[in-house]
N, C-alpha and C positions, 0 to 999 in steps of 0.2 A: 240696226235702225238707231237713229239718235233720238235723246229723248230730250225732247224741248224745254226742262228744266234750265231756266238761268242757275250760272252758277256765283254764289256769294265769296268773291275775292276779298281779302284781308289779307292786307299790306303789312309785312314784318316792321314797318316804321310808321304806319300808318297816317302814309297820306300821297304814296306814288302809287300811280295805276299800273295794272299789271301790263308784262310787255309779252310780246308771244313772239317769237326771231319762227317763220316762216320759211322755209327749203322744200324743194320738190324737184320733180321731174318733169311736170306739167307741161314748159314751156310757157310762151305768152302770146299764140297763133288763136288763141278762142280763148271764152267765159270761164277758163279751169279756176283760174285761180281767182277770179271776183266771187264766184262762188262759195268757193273753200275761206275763203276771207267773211263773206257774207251770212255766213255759218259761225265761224267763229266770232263775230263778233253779237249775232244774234243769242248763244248762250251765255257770253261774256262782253256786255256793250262796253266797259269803261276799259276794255284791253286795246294797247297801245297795238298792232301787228308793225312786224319789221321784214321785212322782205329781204330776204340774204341771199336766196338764190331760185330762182324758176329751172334751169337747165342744166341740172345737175344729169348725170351719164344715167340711167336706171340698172339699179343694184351694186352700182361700185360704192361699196364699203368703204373702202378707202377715201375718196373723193367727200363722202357723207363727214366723214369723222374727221375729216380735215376741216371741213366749213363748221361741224357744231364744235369743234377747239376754237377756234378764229372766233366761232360766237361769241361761247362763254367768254374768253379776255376780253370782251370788248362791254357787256356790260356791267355796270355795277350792281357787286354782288345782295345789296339791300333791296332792289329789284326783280330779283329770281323769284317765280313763285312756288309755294310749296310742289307743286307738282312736278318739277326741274329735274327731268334724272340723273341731271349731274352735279346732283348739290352736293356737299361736301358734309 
């Protein structure tokens, strides 16, 4: 169950909102991903979402870790939030 606590982001430069890069399996045929979007942004209002991919294969590894590499280059790194599991 998630628990309705917003959560208090702080900016390693303090003053860019957090960005969340969004991938799934979802597709975009119904409400999946307004939801999941509408969640995340309900625990975390000032988060930017980015949409990378909706129709990804389900459970190919491979295809996953190809899109979160292609993420990370693509944003700057002052922008990652603590929570990034691929920070460095």
């Amino acid at each position: 169950m998630i628990n309705n606590t917003k959560i208090e982001y702080k900016s390693r430069d303090g003053g860019h909102k957090p960005i969340i890069g969004f991938m799934s399996d979802l597709g975009t045929i119904d409400d999946s991903v307004g939801i999941c979007k509408g969640v995340m942004l309900g625990l975390c209002p000032d988060a930017v979402i980015v949409d990378i991919c909706h129709s990804m294969t389900p459970w190919d590894i491979e295809q996953g870790s190809r899109l979160i590499c292609i993420r990370r280059s693509k944003f700057d790194p002052s922008r990652r939030s603590d929570f990034d599991p691929l920070d460095d």
